[in-house]
N, C-alpha and C positions, 0 to 999 in steps of 0.2 A: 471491388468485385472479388467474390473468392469462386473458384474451382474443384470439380471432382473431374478425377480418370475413372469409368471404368471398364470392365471387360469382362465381357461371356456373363453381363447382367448382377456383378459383383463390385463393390464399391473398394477400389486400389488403394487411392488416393483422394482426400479430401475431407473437408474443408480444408483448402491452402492457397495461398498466393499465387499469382501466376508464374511459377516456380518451373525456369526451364530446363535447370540441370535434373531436378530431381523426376518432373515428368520425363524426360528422355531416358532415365537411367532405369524408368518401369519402362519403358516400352523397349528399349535394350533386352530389358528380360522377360518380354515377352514374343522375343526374337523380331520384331518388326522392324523392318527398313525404313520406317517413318519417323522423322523427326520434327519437332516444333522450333521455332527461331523466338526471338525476343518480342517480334511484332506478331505471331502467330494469336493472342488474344484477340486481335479484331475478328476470328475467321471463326470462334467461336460460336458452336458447338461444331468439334472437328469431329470427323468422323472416319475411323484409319482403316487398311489395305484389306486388315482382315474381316472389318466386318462384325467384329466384337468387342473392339476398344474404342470408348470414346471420350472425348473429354468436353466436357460441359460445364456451365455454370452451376452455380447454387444460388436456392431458394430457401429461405430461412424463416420457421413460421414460430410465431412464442407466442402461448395463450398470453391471455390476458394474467395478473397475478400481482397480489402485495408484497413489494418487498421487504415490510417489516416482519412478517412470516412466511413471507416462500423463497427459495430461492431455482435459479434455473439450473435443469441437470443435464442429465448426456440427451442424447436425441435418437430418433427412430428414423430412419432417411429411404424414401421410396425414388424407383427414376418414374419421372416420369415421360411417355413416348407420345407419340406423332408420328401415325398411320406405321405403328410397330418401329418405330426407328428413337431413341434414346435423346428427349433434346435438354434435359435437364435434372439435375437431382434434388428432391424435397427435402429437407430438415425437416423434422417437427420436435419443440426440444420439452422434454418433459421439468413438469412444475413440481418440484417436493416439496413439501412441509419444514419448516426450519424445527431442532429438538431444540427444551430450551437448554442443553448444555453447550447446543452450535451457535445460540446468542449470548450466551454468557462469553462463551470465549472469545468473539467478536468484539464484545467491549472491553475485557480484558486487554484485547491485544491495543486497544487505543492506548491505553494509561501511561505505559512509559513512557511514550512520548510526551503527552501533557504530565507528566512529573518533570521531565527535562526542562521542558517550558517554565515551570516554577521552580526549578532550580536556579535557573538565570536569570540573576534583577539586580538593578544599582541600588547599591541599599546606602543611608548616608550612617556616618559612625560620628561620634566627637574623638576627635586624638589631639590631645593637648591642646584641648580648649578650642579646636577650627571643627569645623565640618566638612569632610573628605567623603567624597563617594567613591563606592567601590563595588567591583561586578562579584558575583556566586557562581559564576560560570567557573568550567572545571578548569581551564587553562589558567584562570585566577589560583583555584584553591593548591595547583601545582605548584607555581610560582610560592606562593606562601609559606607553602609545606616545604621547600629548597632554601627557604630564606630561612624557616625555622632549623632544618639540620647542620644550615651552617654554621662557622664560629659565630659565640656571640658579640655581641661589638652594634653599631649603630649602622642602620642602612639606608641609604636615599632612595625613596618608593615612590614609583609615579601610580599617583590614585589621577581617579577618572576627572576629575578639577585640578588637582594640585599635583607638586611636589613636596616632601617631606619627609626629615628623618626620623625614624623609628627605631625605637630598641624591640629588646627582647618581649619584656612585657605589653609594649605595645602590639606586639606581634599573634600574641599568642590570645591577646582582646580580639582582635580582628579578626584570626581564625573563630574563637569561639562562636562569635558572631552570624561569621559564615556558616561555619556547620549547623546553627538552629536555623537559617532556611534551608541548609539542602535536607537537615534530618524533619522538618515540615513538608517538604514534595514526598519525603519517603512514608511516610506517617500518611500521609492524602491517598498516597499507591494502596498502602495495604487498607484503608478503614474503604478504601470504593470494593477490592477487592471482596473483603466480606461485606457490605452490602450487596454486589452481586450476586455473590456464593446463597445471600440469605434466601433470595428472592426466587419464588415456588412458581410464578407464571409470568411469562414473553411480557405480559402488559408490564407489569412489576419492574420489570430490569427498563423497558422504554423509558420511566418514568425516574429513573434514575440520572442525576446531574455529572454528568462527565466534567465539562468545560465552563465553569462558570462566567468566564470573560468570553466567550464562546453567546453565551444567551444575553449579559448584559450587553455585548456592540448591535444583537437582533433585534432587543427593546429600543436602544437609543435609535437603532436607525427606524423602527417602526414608527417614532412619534413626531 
């Protein structure tokens, strides 16, 4: 349930939680002697000393609307009465038009994350003849990069199967390695990037493929 205070037909506070300190600290400052307690929500809509402060509930009304082109805005909020006496406050919240530069950035703003997500995968490598898996994840590529500024000499590495000692050259295999998939999630970020940039209407950008393991797990499970 959410709440308005208001008074002398003016909305104080609200939409808000049945928030006691802060209704009390309006009615403080509207010099009244009236205070609400923690259980004071059952007694709802209260009605105080003066005769112009009230607090009541909220009523929340949202047209109907698509959210692939609209979204919801501020709100227009009427009280409404009962035989002139205050027992509730209306929302009604208005529907805008999305621009298509407020969906572009929208999917923009998904990307980096699904580039992290392809940043990070077991990839398997040959190192002296075995096959050793090994993560892309950054706490990986750190690790690497400490191993690589260290002296050179031979290290004992725990890959994600095995143990194994590596030198230098092998070292600097495995990074290489590494960096062509994190420099492939980075290459994925900017080529969606400008396909969204390309794209002149809202249908255009919909039909754009974010998350390809995303729609492949919706197929498998559809069939």
């Amino acid at each position: 349930m959410e709440f308005a205070l208001i008074h002398n037909n003016q909305l104080l506070l609200g939409p808000i939680g049945f928030n006691v300190r802060m209704i009390n600290s309006e009615l403080e400052e509207l010099d009244l002697e009236d205070r609400i307690s923690p259980q004071s929500y059952t007694q709802v809509p209260i009605h105080f000393s003066d005769q112009l402060t009230h607090l009541v509930l909220i009523e929340k009304e949202y047209p109907e609307y698509n959210p692939k082109y609209q979204n919801v805005g501020d709100f227009i909020w009427e009280i409404i009465k009962v035989e002139n006496i205050p027992e509730k406050v209306k929302l009604t919240y208005i529907i805008n038009n999305k621009t298509l530069d407020e969906v572009k950035n929208n999917f923009k703003e998904q990307l980096p994350s699904l580039r992290r997500e392809k940043e990070n995968k077991i990839i398997s490598l040959s190192i002296k003849n075995s096959e050793v898996e090994i993560s892309t994840s950054r706490e990986e590529r750190i690790l690497l990069s400490t191993k690589l500024a260290s002296l050179p000499g031979v290290h004992n590495y725990k890959f994600k199967n095995t143990w194994m000692q590596i030198d230098e050259n092998d070292l600097h295999y495995i990074v290489s390695e590494v960096d062509k998939i994190v420099q492939q999630a980075f290459d994925w970020e900017l080529l969606k990037i400008q396909e969204i940039d390309s794209c002149t209407s809202i249908d255009q950008i919909y039909n754009i493929v974010l998350d390809e393991q995303v729609i492949r797990r919706k197929n498998e499970s559809n069939n």
